[in-house]
C-alpha atoms as an extended CHARMM CRD file, in Angstrom:
* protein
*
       148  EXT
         1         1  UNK       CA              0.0000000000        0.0000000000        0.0000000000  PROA      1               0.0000000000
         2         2  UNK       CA              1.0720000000        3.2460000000       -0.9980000000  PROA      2               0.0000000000
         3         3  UNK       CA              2.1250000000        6.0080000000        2.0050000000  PROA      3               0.0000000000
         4         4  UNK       CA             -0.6220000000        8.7620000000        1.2100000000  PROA      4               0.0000000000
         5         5  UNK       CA              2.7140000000       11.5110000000        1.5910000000  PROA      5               0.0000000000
         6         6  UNK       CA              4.5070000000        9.5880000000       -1.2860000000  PROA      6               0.0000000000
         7         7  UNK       CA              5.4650000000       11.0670000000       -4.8090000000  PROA      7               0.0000000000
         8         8  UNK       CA              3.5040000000        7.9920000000       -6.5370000000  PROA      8               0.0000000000
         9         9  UNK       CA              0.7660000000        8.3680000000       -4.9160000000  PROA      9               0.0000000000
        10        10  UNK       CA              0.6240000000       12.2340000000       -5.7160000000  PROA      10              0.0000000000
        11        11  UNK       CA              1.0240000000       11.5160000000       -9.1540000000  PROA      11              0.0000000000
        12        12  UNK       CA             -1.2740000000        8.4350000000       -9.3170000000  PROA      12              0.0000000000
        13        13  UNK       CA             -3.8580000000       11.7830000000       -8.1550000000  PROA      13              0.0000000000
        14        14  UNK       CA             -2.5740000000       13.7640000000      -11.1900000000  PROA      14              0.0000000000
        15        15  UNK       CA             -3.0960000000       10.1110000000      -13.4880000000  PROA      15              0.0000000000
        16        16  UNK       CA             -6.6170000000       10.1200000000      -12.4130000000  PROA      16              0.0000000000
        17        17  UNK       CA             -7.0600000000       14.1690000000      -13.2320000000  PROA      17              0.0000000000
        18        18  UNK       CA             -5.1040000000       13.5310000000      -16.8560000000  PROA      18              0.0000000000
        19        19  UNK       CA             -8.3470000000       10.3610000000      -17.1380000000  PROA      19              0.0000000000
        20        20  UNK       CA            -10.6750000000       12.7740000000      -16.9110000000  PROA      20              0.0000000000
        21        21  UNK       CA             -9.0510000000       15.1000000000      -19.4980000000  PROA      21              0.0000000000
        22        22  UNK       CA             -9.0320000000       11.7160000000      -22.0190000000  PROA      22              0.0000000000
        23        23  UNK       CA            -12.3070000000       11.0560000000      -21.0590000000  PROA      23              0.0000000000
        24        24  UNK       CA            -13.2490000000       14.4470000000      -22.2860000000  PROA      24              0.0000000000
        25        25  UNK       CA            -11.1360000000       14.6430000000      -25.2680000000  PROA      25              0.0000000000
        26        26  UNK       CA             -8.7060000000       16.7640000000      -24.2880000000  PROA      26              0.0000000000
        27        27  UNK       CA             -4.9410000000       16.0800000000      -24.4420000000  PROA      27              0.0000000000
        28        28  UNK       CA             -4.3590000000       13.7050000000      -20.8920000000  PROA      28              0.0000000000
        29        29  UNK       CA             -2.9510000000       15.9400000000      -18.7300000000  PROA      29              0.0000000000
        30        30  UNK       CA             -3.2860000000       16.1110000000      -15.2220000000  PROA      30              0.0000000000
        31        31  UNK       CA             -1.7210000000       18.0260000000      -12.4090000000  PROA      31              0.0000000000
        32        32  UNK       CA             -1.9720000000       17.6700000000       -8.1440000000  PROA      32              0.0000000000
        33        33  UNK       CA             -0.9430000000       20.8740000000       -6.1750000000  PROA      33              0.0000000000
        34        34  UNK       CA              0.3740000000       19.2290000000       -2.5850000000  PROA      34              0.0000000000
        35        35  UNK       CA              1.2100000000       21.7080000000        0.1960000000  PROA      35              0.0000000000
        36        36  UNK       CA              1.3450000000       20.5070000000        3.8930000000  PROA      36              0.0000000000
        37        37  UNK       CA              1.2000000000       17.1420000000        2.4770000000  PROA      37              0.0000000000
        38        38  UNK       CA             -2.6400000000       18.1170000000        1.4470000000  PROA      38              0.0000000000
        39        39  UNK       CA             -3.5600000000       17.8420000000       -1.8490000000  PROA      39              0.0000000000
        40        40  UNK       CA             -5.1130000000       21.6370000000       -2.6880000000  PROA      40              0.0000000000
        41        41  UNK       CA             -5.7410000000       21.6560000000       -6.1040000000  PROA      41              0.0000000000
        42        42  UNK       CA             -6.6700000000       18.6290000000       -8.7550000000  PROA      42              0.0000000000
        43        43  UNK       CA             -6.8490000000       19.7750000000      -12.5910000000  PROA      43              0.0000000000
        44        44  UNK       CA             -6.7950000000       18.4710000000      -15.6940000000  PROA      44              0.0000000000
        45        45  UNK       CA             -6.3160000000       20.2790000000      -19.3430000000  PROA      45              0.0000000000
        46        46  UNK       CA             -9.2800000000       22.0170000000      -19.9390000000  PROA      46              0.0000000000
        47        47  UNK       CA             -8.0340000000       24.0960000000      -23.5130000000  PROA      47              0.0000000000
        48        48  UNK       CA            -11.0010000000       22.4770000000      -25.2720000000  PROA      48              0.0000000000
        49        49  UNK       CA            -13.8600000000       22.8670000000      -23.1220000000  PROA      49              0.0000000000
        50        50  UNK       CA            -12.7050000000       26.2110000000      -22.0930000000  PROA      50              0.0000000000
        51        51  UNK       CA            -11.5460000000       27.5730000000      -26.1260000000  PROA      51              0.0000000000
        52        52  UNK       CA             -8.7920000000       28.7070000000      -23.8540000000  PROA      52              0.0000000000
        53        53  UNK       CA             -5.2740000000       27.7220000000      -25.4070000000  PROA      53              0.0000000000
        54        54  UNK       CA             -3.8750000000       28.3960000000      -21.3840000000  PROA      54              0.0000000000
        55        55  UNK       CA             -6.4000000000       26.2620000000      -19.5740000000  PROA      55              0.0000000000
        56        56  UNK       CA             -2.7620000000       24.1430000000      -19.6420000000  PROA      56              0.0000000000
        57        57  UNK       CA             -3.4830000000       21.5250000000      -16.5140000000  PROA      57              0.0000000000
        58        58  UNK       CA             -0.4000000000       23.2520000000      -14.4710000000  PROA      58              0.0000000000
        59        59  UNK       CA             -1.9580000000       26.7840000000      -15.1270000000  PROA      59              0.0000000000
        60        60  UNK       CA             -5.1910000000       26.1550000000      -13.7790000000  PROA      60              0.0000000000
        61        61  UNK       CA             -3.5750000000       24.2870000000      -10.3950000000  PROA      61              0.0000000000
        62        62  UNK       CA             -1.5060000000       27.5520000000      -10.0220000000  PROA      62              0.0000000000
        63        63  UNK       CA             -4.7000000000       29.3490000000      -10.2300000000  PROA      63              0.0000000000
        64        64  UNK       CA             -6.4560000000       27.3090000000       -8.2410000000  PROA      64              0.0000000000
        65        65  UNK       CA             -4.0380000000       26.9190000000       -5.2920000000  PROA      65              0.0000000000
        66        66  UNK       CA             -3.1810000000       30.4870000000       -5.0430000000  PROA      66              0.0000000000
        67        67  UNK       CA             -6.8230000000       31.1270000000       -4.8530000000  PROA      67              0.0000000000
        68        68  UNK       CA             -6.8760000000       28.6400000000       -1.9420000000  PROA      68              0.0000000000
        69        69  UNK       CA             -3.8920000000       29.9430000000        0.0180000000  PROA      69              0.0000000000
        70        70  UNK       CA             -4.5040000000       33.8590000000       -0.8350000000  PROA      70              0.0000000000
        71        71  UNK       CA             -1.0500000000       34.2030000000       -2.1160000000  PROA      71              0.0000000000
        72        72  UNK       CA              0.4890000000       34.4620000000       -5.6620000000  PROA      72              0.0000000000
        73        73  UNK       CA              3.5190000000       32.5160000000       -4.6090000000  PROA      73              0.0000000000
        74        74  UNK       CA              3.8510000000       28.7630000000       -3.7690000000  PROA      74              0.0000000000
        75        75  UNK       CA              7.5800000000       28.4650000000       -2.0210000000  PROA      75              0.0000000000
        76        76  UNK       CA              5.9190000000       25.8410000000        0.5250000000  PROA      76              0.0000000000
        77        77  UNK       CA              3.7970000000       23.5400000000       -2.6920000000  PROA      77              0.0000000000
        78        78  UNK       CA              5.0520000000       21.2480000000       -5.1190000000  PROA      78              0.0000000000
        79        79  UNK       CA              3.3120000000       20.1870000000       -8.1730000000  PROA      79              0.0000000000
        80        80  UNK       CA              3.0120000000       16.7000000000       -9.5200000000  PROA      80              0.0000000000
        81        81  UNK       CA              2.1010000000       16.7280000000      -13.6770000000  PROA      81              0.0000000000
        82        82  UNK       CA              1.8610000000       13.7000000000      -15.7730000000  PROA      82              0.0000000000
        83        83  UNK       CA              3.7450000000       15.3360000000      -18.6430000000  PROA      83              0.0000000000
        84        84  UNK       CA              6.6560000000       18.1030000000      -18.4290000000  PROA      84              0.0000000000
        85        85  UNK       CA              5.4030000000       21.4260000000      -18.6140000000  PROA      85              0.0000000000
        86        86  UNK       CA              6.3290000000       23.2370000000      -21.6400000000  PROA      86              0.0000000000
        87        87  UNK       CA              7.4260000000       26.8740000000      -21.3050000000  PROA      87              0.0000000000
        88        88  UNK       CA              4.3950000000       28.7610000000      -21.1860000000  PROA      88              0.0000000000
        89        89  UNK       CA              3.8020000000       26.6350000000      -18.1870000000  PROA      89              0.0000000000
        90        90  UNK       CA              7.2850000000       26.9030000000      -16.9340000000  PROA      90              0.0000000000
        91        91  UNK       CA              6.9970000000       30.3830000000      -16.6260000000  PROA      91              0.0000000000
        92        92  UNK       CA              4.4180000000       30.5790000000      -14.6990000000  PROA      92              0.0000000000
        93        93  UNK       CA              5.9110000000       27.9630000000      -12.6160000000  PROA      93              0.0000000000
        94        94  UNK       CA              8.8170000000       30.2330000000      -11.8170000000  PROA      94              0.0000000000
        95        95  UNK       CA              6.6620000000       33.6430000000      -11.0230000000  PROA      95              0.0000000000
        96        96  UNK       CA              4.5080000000       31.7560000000       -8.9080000000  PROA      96              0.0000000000
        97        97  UNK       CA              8.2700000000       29.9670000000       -7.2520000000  PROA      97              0.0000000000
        98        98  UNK       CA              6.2520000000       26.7710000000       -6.6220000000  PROA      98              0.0000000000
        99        99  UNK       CA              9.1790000000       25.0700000000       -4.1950000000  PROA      99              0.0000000000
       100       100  UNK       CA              8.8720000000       21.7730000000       -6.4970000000  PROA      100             0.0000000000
       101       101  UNK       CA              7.6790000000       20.2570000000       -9.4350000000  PROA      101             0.0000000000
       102       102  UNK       CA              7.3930000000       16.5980000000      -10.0500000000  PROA      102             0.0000000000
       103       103  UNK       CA              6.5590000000       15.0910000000      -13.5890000000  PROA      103             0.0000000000
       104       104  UNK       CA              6.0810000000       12.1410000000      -15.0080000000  PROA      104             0.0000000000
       105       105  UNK       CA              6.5760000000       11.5920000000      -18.8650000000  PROA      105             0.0000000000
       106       106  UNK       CA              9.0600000000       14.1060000000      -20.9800000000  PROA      106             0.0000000000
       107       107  UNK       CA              7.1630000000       15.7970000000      -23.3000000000  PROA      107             0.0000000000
       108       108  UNK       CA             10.1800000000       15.4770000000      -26.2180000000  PROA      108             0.0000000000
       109       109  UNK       CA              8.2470000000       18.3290000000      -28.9340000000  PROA      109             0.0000000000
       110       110  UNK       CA              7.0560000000       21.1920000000      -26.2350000000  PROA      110             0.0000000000
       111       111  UNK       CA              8.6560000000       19.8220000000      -23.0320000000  PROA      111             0.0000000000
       112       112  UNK       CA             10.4760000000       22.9390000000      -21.4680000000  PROA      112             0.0000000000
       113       113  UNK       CA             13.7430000000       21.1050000000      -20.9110000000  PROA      113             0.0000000000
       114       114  UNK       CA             14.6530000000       21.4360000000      -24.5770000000  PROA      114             0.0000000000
       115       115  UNK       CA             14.1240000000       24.7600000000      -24.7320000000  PROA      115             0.0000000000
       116       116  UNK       CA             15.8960000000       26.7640000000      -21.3860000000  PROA      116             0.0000000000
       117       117  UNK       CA             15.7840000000       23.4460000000      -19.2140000000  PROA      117             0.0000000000
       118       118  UNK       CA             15.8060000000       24.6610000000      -15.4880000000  PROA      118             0.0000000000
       119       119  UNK       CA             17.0730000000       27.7210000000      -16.0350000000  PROA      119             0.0000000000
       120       120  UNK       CA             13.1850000000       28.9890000000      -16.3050000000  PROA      120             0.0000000000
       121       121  UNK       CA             12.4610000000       27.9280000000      -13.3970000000  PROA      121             0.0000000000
       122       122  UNK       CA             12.6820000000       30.0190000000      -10.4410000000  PROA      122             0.0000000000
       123       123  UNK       CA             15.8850000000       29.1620000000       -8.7780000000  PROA      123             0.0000000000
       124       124  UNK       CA             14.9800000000       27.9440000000       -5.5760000000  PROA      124             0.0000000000
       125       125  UNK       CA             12.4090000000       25.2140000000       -7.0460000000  PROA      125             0.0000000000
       126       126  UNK       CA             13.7970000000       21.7640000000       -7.0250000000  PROA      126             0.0000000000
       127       127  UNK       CA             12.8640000000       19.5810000000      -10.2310000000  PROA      127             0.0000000000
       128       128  UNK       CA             12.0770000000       15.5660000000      -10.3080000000  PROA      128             0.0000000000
       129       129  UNK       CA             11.5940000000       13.4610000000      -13.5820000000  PROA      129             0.0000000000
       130       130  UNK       CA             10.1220000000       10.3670000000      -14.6430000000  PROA      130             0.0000000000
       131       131  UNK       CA              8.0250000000        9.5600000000      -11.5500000000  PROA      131             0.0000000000
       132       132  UNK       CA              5.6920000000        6.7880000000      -12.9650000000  PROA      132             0.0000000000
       133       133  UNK       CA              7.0380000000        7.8230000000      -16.6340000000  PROA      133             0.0000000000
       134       134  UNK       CA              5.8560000000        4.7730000000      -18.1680000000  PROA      134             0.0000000000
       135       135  UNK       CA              2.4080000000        5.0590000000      -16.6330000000  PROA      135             0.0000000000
       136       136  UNK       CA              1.8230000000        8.5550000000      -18.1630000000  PROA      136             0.0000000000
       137       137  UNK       CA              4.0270000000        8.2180000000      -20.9520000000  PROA      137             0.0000000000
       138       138  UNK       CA              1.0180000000        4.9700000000      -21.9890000000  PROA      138             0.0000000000
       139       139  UNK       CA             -1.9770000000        7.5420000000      -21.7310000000  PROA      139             0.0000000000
       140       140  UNK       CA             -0.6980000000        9.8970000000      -23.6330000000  PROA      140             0.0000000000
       141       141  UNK       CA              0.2270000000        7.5500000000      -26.3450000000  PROA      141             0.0000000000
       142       142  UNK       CA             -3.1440000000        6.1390000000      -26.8580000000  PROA      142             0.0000000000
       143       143  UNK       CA             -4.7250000000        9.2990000000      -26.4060000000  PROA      143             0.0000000000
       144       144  UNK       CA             -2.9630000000       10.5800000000      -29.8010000000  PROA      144             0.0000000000
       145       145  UNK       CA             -3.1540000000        6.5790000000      -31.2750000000  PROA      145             0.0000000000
       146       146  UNK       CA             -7.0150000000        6.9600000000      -31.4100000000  PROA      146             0.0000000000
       147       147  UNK       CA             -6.5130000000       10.6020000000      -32.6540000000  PROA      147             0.0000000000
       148       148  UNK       CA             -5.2280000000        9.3630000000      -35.7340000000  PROA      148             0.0000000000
């Protein structure tokens, strides 16, 4: 059994958000904000449903956790997301200066890494890869396989 304070388990929450976004055709995305070992914010890519090309997963758990705390910044949260953010999202990953970001699968076309890596980040976050890659790597695959 999984500890309820462990990273797979966080992103296992962020696999069931990037479901939902299948589910609903969008691309499978999903994202878990976690502060105080809490989870306070569950989203999913929304750009579809919301004719929004930000309603990015990562965006909308910013949002939504800053509107729970009643601050802009997130030094104390980390963020699990089934894919790697791509820079859009990685920049507002560093102004909010979430304290961590976890992902899963490396997103090798938009995945922020190829284009400025860390470096836009904010410089005190700390960065994990390829927690449960496989896993989220898999839904993202056949989301695009029955695209085509």
């Amino acid at each position: 059994m999984l500890s309820v304070h462990s990273d797979r388990y966080y992103m296992q929450q962020a696999l069931k958000e990037a479901q939902k976004a299948f589910e609903s055709g969008e691309v499978p995305v999903g994202a878990v904000m976690v502060c105080d070992n809490r989870i306070i914010a569950r989203m999913h890519n929304q750009t579809e449903q919301l004719t929004d090309v930000t309603a990015h997963a990562e965006i909308l758990a910013i949002t939504a956790a800053e509107s729970h705390l009643g601050s802009k910044y997130l030094p104390d949260c980390t963020l699990f997301v089934t894919l790697e953010p791509c820079v859009m999202c990685a920049g507002a990953l560093a102004w909010s200066q979430v304290g961590r970001i976890v992902y899963g699968a490396t997103d090798e076309k938009r995945g922020f890494m190829l284009h400025g890596g860390k470096d836009l980040l904010h410089p005190k976050t700390k960065l994990e890869m390829g927690i449960m890659e496989a896993e989220c790597a898999l839904l993202m695959k056949a989301f695009f396989k029955q695209r085509r």
